[in-house]
C-alpha positions as CSV (number, residue, x, y, z in Angstrom):
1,X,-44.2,-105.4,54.4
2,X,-40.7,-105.1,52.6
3,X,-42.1,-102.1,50.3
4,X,-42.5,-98.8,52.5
5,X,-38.6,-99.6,53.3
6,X,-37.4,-100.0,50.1
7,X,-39.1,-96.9,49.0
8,X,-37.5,-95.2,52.2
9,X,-34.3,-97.0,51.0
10,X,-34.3,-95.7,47.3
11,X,-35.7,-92.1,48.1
12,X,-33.4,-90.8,50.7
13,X,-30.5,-93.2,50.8
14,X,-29.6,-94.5,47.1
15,X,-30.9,-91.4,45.6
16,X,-29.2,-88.9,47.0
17,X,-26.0,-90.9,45.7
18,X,-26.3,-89.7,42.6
19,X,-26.8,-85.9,43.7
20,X,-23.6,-85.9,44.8
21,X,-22.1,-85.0,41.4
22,X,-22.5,-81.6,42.8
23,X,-19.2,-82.0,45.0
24,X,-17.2,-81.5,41.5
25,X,-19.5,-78.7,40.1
26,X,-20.1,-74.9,41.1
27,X,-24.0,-76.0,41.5
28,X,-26.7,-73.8,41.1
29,X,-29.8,-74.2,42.1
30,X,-31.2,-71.7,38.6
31,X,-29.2,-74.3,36.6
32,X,-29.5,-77.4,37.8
33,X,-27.0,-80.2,37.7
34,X,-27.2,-80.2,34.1
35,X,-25.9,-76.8,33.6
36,X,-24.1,-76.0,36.2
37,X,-19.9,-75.2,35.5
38,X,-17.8,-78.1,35.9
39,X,-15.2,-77.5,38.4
40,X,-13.6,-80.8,39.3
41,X,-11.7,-80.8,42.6
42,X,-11.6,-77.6,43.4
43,X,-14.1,-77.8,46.2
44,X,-12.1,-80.8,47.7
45,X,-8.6,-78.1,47.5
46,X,-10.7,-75.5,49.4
47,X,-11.6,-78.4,51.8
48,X,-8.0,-78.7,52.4
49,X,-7.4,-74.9,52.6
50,X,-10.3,-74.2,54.7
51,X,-9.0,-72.5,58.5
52,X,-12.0,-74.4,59.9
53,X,-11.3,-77.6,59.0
54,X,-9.2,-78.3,61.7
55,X,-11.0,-77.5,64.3
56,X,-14.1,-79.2,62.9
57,X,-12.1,-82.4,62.7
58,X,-11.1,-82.7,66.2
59,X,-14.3,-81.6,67.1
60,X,-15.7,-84.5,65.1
61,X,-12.9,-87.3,66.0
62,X,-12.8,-86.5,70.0
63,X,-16.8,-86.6,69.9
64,X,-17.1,-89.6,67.9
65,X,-14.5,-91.8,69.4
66,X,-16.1,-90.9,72.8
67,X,-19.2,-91.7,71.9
68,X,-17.6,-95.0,70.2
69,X,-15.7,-95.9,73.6
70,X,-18.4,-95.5,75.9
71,X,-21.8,-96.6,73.9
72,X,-20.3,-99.6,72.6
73,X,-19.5,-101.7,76.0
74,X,-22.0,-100.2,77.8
75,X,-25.0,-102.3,75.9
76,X,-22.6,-105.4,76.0
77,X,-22.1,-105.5,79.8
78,X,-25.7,-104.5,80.5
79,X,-26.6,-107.3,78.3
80,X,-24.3,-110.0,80.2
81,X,-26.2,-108.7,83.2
82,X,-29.4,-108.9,82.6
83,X,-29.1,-112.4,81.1
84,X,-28.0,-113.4,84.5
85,X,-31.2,-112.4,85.8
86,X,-32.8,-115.3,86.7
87,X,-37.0,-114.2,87.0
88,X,-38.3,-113.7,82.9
89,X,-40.4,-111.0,83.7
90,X,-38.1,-108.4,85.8
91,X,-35.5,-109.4,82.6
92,X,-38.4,-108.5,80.4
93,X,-40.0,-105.3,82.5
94,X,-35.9,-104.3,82.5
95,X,-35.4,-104.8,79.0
96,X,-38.4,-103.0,78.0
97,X,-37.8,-100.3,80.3
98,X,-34.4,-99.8,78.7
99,X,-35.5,-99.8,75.0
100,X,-38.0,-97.1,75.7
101,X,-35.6,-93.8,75.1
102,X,-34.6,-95.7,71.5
103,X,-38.4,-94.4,70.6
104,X,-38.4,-90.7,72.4
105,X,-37.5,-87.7,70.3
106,X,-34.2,-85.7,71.0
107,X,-36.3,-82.8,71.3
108,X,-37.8,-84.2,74.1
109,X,-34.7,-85.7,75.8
110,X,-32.6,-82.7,75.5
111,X,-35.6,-80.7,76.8
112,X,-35.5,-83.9,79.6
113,X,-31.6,-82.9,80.1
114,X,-32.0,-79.2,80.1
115,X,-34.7,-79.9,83.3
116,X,-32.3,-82.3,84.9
117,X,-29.1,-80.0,84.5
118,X,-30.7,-76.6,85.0
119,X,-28.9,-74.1,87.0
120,X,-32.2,-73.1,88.3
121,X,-33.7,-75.5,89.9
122,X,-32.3,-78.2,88.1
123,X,-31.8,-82.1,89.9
124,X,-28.5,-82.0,89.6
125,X,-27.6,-78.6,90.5
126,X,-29.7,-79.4,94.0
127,X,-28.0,-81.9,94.9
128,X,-24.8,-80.5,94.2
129,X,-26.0,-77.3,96.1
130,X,-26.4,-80.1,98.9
131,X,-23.5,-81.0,99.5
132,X,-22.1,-77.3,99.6
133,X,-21.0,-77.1,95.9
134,X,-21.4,-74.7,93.7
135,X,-24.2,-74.6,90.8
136,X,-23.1,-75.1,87.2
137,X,-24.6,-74.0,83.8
138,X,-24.1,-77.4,82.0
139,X,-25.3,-75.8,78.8
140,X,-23.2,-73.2,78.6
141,X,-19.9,-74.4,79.5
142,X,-17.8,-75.7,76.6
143,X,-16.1,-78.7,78.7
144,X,-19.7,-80.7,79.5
145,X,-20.5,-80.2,76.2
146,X,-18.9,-83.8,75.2
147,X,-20.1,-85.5,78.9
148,X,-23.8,-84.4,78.0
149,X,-23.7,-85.6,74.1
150,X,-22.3,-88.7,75.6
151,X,-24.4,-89.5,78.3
152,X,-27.4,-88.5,76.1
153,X,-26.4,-90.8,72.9
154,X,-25.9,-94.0,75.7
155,X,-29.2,-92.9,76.9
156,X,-31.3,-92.7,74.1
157,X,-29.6,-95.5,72.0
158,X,-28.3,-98.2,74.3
159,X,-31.9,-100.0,74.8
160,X,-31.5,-101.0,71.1
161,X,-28.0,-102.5,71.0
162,X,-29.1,-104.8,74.5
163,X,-32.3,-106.3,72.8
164,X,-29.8,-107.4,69.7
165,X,-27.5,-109.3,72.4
166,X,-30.0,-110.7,73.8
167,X,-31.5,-112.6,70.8
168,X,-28.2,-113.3,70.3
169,X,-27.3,-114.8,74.0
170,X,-31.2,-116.6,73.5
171,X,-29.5,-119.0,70.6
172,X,-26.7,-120.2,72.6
173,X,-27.1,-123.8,73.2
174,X,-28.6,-124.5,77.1
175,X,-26.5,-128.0,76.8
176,X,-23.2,-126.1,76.8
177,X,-23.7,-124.0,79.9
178,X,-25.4,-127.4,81.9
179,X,-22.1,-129.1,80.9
180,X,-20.3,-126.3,82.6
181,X,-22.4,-127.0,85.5
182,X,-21.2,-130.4,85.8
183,X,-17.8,-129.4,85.5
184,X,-18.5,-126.6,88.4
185,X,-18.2,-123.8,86.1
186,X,-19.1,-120.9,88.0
187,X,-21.4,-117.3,86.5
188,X,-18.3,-115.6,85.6
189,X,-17.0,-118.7,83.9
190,X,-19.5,-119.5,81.6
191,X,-20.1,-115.4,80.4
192,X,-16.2,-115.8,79.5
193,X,-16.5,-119.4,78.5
194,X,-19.9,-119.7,77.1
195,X,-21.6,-116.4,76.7
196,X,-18.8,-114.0,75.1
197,X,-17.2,-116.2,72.7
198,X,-20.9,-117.6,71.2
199,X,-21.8,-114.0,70.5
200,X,-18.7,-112.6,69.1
201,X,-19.4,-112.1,65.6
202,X,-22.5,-110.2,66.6
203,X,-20.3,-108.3,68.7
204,X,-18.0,-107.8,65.6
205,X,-20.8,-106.8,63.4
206,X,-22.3,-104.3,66.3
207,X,-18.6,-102.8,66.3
208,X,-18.5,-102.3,62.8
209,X,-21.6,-100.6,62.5
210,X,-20.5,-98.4,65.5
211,X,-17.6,-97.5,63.4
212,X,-19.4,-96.6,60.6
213,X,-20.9,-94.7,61.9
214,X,-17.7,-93.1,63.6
215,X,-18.0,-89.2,62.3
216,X,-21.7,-89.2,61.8
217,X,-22.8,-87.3,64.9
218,X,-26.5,-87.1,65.6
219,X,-27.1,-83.2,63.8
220,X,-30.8,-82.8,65.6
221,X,-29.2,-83.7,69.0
222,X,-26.2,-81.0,68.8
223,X,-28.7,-78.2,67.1
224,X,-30.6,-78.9,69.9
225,X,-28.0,-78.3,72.2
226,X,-26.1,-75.5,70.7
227,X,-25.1,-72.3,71.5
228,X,-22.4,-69.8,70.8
229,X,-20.9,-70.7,74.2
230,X,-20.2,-73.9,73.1
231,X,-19.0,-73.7,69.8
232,X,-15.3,-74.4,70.9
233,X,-16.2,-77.7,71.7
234,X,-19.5,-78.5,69.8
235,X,-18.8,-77.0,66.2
236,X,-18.1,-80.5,64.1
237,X,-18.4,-81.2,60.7
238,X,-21.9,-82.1,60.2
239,X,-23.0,-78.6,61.5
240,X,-20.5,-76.8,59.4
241,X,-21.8,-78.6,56.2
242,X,-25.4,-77.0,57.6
243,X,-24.4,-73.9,58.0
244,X,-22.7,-74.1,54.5
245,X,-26.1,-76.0,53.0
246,X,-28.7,-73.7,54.6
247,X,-26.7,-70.2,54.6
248,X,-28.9,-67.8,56.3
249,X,-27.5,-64.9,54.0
250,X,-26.0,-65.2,50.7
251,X,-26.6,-68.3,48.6
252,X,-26.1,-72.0,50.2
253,X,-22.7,-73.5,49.0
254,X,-24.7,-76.6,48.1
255,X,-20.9,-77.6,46.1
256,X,-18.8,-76.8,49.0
257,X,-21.1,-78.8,51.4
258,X,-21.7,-81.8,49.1
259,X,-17.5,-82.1,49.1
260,X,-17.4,-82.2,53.1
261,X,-19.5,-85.0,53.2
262,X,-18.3,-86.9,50.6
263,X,-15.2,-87.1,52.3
264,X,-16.7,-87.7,55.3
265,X,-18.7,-90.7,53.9
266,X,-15.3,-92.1,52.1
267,X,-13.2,-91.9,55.3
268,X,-16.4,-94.0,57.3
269,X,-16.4,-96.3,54.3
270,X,-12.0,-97.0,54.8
271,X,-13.1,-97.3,58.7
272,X,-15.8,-99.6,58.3
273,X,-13.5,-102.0,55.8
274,X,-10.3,-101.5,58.4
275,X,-12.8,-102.5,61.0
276,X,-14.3,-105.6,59.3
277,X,-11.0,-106.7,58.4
278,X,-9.3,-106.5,62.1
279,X,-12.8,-108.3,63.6
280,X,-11.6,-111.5,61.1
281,X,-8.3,-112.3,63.8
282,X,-11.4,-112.3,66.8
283,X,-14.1,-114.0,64.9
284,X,-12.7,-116.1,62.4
285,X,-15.1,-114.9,60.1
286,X,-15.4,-112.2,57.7
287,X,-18.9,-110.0,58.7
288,X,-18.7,-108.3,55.6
């Protein structure tokens, strides 16, 4: 059972590792890594140099840190909610219900979006219409950008994140919260009590995992959703490096490209360590 994800683990994770020896080369595609021209850091100085990169950046950091700051409590309170729920099989239906969006496309819930926040027609713009407001074009106005990437990430990945609480709420001893019965203990009691402080280092680990993955923004979801309206708002650094990659005239900077993302992977990898090491003073336990 173990196999097809290894092989998944070794193709396009570990392997690709080792092609990033292009960051520190001019690469050509003719020549291969082999003989392509050395040219150390110069890719990371033009980083540095680069007019876009600050733009990209604060693209990239407000995004993420939104996304960071909304989808990470979100699955946590549901969670505490809908272990409250008393009847197993509206918990279930609820839970299942939930998890659903985790296995749907982003094709198809940005199409999903686009239906809901149409100008023509769309829900939203009804009932805003309704109450004598005016209609928007979601899409094409640089401030939603962010609200919609949001509200779609929580959306489509939040069902995951409940079902690991969950398990996690299901080990907790029963004896502890039928002592806090005796003692009169009432629901909020016992989720501060009981509840929070038995799941914390899975709350730690689901942090740090949020973390690192801090500046890597879903790529299919904002293709999906871009437009040159937008670009103020939605250009980040993962759809630079495309552009850069994939160059629709001229050669692909493969080098150039390779050097974004190695820094971008080095600065999640600092995160994730900062983050692992500030959980310790919560959990009293390293997670990593």
């Amino acid at each position: 059972m173990l196999v097809p994800g290894l092989i998944h683990l070794v193709l396009f994770k570990l392997g690709p590792v080792g092609a990033l020896v292009i960051a520190f080369q001019d690469f050509s595609t003719f020549l291969g890594i082999t003989g392509s021209e050395w040219v150390g850091l110069e890719n990371f100085r033009r980083f540095m140099e680069d007019p876009m990169i600050g733009r990209l950046i604060a693209n990239t950091v407000i995004l993420a840190v939104l996304v960071l700051f909304v989808s990470f409590p979100i699955p946590l309170v549901f969670a505490l909610m809908l272990n409250e729920v008393r009847l197993r099989w509206l918990r279930r239906s609820v839970q299942t219900i939930s998890f659903i969006p985790y296995f749907v496309s982003s094709a198809v819930l940005v199409s999903i979006m686009y239906t809901l926040f149409s100008p023509n027609g769309g829900v939203v713009n009804v009932v805003l219409e309704a109450f004598g407001r005016e209609s928007i074009s979601f899409f094409t106005e640089p401030a939603w950008f962010r609200p919609l990437y949001t509200f779609m990430h929580v959306w489509q990945n939040f069902g995951y994140s409940v079902i690991i609480y969950m398990a996690a709420m299901s080990a907790i001893d029963p004896t502890l919260y039928e002592a806090a019965d005796i003692d009169g203990a009432g629901r909020w009691r016992k989720i501060l009590n009981i509840t929070i402080p038995s799941i914390s280092t899975m709350i730690a680990v689901m942090l740090i995992l949020n973390v690192g993955q801090i500046l890597t923004i879903d790529l299919d979801r904002i293709l999906l959703m871009y437009n040159p309206a937008v670009y103020s708002t939605a250009d980040v650094i993962q759809t630079y490096v495309y552009r850069l990659a994939f160059a629709s005239e001229g050669f692909p900077d493969y080098s150039y490209a390779a050097a974004v993302g190695l820094i971008q992977g080095a600065i999640a990898f600092v995160l994730v360590l900062l983050t692992n090491k500030a959980s310790q003073k919560f959990t009293d336990s390293k997670v990593l």
